[in-house]
PANUPA-60953 format. One record per atom (N, C-alpha, C): residue in one letter; atom name; x, y, z. Coordinates in steps of 0.02 Angstrom, whole numbers, plus 50000, padded with zeros to 5 digits. Example, Ala and Ser with C-alpha at 12.3 -4.5 7.8 and 13.67 -1.06 7.14 Angstrom:
% PANUPA-60953
{node 'A', 'N', {50660, 49716, 50390}};
{node 'A', 'CA', {50615, 49775, 50390}};
{node 'A', 'C', {50660, 49835, 50390}};
{node 'S', 'N', {50642, 49888, 50354}};
{node 'S', 'CA', {50684, 49947, 50357}};
{node 'S', 'C', {50645, 50002, 50394}};
//
This chain:
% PANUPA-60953
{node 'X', 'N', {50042, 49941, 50000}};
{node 'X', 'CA', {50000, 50000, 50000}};
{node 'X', 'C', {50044, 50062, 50000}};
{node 'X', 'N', {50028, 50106, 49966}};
{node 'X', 'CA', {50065, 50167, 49942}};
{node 'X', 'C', {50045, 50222, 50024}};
{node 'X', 'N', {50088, 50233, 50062}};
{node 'X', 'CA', {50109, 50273, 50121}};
{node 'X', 'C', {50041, 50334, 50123}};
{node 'X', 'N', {50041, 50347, 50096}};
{node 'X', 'CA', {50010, 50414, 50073}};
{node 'X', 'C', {49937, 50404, 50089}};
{node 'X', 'N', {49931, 50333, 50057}};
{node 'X', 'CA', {49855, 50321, 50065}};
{node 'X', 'C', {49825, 50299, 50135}};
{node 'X', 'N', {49864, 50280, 50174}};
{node 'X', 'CA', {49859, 50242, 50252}};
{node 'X', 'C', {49825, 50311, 50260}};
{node 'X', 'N', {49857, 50371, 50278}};
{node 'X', 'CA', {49847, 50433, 50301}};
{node 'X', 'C', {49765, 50489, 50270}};
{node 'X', 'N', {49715, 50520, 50311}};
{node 'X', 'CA', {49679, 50534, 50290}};
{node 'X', 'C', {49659, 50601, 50326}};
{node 'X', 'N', {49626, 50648, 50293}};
{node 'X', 'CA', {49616, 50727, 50339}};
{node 'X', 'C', {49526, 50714, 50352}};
{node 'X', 'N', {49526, 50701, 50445}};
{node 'X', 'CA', {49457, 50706, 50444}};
{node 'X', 'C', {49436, 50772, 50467}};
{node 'X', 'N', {49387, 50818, 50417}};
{node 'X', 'CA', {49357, 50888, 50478}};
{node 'X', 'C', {49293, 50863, 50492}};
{node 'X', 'N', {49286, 50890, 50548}};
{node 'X', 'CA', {49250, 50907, 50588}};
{node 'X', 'C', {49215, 50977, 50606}};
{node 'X', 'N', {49140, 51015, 50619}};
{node 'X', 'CA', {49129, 51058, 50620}};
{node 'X', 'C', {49093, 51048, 50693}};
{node 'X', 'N', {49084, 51125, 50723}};
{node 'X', 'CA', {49041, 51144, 50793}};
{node 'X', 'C', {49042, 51212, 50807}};
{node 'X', 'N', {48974, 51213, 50841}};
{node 'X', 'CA', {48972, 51290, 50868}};
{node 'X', 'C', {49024, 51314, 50889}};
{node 'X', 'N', {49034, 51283, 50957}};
{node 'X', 'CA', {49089, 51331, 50993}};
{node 'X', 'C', {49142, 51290, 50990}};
{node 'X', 'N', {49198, 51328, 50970}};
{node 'X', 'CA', {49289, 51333, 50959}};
{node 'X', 'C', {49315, 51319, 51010}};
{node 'X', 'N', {49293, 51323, 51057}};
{node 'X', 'CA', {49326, 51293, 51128}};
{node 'X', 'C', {49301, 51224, 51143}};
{node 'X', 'N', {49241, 51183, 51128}};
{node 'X', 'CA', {49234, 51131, 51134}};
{node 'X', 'C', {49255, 51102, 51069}};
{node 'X', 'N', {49247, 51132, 51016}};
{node 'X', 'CA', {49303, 51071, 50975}};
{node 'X', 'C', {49386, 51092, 50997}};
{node 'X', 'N', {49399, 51138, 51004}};
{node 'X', 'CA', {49487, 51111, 51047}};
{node 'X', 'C', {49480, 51041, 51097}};
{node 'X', 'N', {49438, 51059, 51112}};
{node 'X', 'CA', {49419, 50998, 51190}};
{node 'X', 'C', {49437, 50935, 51175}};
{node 'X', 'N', {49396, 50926, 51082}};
{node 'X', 'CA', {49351, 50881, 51065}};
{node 'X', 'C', {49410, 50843, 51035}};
{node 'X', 'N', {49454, 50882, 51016}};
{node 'X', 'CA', {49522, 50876, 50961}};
{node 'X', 'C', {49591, 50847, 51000}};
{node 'X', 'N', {49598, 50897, 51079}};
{node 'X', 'CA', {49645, 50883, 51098}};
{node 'X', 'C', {49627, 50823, 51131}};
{node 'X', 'N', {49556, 50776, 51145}};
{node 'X', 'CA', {49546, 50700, 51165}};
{node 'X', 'C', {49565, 50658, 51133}};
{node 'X', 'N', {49537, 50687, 51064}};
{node 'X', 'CA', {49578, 50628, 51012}};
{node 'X', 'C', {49636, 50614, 51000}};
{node 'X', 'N', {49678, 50677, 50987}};
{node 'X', 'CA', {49758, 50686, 51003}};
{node 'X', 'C', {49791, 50637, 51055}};
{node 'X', 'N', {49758, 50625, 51132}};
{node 'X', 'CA', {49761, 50609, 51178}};
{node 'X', 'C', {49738, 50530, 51159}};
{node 'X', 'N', {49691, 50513, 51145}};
{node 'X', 'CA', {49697, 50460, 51129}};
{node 'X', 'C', {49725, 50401, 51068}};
{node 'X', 'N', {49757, 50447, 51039}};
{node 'X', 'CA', {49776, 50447, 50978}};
{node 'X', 'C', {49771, 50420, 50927}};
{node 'X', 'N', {49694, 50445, 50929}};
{node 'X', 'CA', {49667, 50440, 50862}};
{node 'X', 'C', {49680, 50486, 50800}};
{node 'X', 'N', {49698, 50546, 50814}};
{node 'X', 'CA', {49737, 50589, 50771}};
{node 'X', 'C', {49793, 50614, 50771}};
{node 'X', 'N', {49860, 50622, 50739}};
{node 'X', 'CA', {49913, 50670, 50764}};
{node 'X', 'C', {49908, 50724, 50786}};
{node 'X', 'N', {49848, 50748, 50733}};
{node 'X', 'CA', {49848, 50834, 50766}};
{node 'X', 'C', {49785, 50862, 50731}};
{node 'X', 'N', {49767, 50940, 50755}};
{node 'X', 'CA', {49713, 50970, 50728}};
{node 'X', 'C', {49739, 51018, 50708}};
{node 'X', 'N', {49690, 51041, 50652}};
{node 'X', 'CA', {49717, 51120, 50640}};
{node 'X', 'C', {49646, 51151, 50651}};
{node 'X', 'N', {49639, 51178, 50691}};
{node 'X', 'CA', {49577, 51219, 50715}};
{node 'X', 'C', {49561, 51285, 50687}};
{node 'X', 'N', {49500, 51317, 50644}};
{node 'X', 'CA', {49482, 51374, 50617}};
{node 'X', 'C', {49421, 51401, 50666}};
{node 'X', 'N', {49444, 51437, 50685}};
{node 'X', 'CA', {49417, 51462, 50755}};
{node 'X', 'C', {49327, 51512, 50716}};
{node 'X', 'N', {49348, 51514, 50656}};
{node 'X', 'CA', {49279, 51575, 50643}};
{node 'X', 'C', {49264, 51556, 50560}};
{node 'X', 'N', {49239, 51502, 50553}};
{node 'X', 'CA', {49197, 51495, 50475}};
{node 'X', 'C', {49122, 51520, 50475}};
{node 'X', 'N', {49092, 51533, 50437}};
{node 'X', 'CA', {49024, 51526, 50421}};
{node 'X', 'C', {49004, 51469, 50386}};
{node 'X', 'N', {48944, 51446, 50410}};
{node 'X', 'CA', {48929, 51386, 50387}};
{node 'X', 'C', {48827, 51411, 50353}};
{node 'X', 'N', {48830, 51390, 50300}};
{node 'X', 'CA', {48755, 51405, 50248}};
{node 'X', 'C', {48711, 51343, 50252}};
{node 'X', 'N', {48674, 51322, 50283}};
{node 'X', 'CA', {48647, 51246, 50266}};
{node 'X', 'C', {48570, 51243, 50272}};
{node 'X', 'N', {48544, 51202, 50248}};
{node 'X', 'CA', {48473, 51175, 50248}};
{node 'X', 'C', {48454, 51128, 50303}};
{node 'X', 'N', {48432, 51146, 50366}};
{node 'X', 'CA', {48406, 51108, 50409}};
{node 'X', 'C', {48326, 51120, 50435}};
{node 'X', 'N', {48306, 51059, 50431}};
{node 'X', 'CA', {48231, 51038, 50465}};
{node 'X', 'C', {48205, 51092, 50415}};
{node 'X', 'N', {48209, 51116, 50358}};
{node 'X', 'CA', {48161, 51152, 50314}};
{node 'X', 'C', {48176, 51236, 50304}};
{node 'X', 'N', {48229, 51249, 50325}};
{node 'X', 'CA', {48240, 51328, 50344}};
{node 'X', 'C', {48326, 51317, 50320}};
{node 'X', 'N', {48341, 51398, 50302}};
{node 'X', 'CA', {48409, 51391, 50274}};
{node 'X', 'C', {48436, 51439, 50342}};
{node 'X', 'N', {48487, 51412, 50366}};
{node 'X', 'CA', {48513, 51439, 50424}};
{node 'X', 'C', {48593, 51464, 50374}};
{node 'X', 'N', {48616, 51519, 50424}};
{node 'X', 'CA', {48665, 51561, 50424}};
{node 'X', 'C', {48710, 51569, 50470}};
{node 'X', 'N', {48755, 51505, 50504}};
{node 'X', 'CA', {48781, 51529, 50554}};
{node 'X', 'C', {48837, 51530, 50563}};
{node 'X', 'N', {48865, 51558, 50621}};
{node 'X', 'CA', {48950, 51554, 50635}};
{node 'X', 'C', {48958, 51476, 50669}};
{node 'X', 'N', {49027, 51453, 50617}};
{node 'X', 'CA', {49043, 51378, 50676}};
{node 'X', 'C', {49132, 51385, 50679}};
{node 'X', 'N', {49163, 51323, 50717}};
{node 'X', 'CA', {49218, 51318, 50701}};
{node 'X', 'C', {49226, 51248, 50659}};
{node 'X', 'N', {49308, 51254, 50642}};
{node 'X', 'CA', {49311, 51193, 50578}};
{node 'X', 'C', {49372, 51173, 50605}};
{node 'X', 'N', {49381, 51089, 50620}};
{node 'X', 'CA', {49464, 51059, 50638}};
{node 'X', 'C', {49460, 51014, 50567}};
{node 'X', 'N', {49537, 51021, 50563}};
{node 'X', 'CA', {49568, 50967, 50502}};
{node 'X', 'C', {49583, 50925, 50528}};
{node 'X', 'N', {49582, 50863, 50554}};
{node 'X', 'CA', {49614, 50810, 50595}};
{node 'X', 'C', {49665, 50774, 50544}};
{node 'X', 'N', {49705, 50744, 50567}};
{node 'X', 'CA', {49781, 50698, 50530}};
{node 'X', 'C', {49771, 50632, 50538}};
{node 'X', 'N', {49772, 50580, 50530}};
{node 'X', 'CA', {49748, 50517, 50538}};
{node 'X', 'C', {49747, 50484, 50507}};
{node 'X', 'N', {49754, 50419, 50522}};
{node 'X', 'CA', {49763, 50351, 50485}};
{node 'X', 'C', {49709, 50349, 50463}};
{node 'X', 'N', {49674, 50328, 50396}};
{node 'X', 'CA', {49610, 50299, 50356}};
{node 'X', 'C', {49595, 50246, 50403}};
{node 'X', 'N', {49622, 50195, 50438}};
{node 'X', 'CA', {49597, 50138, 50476}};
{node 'X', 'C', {49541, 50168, 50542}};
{node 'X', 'N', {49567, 50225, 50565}};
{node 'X', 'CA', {49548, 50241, 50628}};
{node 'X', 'C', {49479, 50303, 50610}};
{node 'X', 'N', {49465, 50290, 50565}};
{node 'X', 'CA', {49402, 50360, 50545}};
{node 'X', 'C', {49334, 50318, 50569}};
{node 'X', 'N', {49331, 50252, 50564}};
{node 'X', 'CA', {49270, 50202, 50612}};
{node 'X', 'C', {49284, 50248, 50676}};
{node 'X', 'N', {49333, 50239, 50711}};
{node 'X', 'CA', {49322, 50261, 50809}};
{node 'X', 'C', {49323, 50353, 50785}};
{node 'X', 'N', {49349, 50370, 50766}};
{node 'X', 'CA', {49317, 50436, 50756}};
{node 'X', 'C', {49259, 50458, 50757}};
{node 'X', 'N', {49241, 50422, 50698}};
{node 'X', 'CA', {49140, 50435, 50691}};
{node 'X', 'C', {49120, 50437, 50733}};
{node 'X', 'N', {49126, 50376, 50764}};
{node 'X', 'CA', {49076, 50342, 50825}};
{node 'X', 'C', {49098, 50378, 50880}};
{node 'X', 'N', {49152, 50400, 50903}};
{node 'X', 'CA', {49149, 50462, 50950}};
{node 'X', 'C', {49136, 50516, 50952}};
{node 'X', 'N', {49138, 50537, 50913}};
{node 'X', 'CA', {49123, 50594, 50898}};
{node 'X', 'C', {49036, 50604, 50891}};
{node 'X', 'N', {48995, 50561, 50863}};
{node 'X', 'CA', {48948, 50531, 50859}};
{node 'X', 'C', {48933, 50534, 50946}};
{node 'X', 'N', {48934, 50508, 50992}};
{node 'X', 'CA', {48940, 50506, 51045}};
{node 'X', 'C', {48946, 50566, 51111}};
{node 'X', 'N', {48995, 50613, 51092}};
{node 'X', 'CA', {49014, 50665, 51127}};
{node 'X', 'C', {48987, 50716, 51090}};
{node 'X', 'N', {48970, 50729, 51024}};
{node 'X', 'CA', {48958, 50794, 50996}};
{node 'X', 'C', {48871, 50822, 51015}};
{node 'X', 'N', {48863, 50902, 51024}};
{node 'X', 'CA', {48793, 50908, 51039}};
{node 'X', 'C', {48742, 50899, 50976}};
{node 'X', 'N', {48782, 50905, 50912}};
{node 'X', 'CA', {48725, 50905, 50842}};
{node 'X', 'C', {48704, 50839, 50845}};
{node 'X', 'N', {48617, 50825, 50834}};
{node 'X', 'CA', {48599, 50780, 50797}};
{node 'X', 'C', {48654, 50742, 50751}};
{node 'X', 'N', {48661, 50801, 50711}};
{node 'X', 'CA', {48694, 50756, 50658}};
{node 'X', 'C', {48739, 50813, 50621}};
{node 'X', 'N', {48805, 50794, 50678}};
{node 'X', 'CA', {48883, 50820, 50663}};
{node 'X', 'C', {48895, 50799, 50590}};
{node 'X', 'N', {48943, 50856, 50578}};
{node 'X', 'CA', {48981, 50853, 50511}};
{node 'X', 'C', {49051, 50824, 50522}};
{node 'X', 'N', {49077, 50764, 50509}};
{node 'X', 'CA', {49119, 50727, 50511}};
{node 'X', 'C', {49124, 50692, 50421}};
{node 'X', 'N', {49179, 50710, 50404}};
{node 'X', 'CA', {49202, 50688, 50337}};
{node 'X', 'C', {49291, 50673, 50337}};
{node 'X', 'N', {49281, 50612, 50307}};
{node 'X', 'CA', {49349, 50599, 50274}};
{node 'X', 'C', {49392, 50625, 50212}};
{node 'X', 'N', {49443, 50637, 50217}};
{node 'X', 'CA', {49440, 50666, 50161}};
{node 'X', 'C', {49511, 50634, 50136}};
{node 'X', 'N', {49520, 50603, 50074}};
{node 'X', 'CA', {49596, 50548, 50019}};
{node 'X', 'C', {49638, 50618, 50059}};
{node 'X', 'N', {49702, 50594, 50044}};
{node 'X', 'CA', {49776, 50627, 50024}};
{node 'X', 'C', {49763, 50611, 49984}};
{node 'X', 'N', {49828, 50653, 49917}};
{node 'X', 'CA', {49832, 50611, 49867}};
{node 'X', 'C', {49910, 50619, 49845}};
{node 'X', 'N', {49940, 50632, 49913}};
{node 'X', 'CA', {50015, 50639, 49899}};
{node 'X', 'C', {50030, 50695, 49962}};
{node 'X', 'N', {50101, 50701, 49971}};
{node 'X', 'CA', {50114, 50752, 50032}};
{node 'X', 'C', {50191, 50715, 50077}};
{node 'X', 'N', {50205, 50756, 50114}};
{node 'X', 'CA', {50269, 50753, 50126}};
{node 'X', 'C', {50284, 50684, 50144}};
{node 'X', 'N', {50329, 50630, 50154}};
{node 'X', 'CA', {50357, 50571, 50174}};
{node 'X', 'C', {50365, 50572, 50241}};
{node 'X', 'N', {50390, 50634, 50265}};
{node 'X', 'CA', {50423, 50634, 50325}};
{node 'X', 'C', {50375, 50652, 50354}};
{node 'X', 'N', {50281, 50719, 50353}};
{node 'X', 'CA', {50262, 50712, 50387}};
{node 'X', 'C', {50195, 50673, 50399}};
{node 'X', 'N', {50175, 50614, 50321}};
{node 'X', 'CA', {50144, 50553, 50350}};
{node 'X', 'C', {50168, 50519, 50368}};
{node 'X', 'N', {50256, 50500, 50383}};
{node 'X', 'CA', {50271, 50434, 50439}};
{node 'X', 'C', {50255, 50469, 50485}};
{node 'X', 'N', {50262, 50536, 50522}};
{node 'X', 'CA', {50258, 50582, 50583}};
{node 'X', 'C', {50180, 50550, 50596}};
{node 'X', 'N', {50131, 50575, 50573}};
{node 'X', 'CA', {50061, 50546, 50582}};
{node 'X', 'C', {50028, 50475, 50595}};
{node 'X', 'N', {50092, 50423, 50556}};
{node 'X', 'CA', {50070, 50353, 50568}};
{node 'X', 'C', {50119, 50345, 50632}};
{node 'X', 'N', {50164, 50385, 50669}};
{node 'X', 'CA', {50196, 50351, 50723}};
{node 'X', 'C', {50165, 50399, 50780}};
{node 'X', 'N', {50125, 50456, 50736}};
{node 'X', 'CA', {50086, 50469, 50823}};
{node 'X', 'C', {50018, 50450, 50840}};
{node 'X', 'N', {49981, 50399, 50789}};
{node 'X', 'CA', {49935, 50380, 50814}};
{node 'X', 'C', {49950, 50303, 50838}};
{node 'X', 'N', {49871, 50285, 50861}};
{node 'X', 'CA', {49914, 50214, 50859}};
{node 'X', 'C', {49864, 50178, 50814}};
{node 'X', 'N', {49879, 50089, 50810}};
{node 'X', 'CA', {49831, 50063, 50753}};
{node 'X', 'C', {49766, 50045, 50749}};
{node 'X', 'N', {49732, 50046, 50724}};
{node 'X', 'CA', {49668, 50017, 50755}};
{node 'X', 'C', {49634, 49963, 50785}};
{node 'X', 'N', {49601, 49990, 50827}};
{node 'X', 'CA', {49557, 49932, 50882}};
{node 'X', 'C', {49531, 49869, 50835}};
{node 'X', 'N', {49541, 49799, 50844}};
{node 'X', 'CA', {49498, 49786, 50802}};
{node 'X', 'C', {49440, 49772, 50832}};
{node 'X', 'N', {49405, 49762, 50781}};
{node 'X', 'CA', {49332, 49757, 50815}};
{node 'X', 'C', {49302, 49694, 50872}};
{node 'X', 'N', {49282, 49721, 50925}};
{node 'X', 'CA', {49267, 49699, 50987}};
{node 'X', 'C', {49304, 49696, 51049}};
{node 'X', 'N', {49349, 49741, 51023}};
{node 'X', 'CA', {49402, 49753, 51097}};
{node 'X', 'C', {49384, 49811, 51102}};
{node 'X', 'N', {49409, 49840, 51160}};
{node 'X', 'CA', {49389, 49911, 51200}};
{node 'X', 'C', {49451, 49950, 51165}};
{node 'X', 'N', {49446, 50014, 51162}};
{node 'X', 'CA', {49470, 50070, 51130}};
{node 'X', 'C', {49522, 50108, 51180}};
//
């Protein structure tokens, strides 16, 4: 498997910028991601329950192995206040050598399924 591809950018969106730091530096901590890059002030345009809303959110880039975007979801899924958080994966499709080994040696590998996390 080509290096590049192990590695994947998940964002994440939320109201408040201080609970996704929270939300980011857990995962970090558990290391499910190397790292975040946190955008403290986007606007976000969307269609919910029938009405087009206009609001301010924040946006993290997360670093991460493609294996580990299952325990992401599902935590995040778990801890986040939206119904229904914006969590997306998103390919590399190339990028430095030195800092996707950095990303595959600061997470760790994935749980497999039916062991604890």
């Amino acid at each position: 498997m080509d290096d590049d591809e192990e590695c994947c950018e998940v964002v994440v969106t939320a109201a408040d910028a201080d609970w996704l730091a929270g939300l980011t530096r857990d995962l970090v901590e558990r290391r499910l991601a190397a790292c975040g890059h946190l955008l403290a002030a986007v606007r976000s345009i969307y269609r919910w329950e029938g009405e087009v809303h206009d609001e301010p959110e924040a946006r993290v880039a997360l670093h991460t192995r493609r294996a580990l975007v299952p325990e992401i979801v599902e935590h995040v899924r778990a801890v986040h206040p939206y119904d229904v958080p914006c969590v997306l994966a998103l390919p590399l499709v190339g990028g430095s050598p030195d800092y996707l080994a950095w990303v595959r040696a600061e997470t760790r590998p994935p749980t497999p399924r039916g062991e604890a996390g």
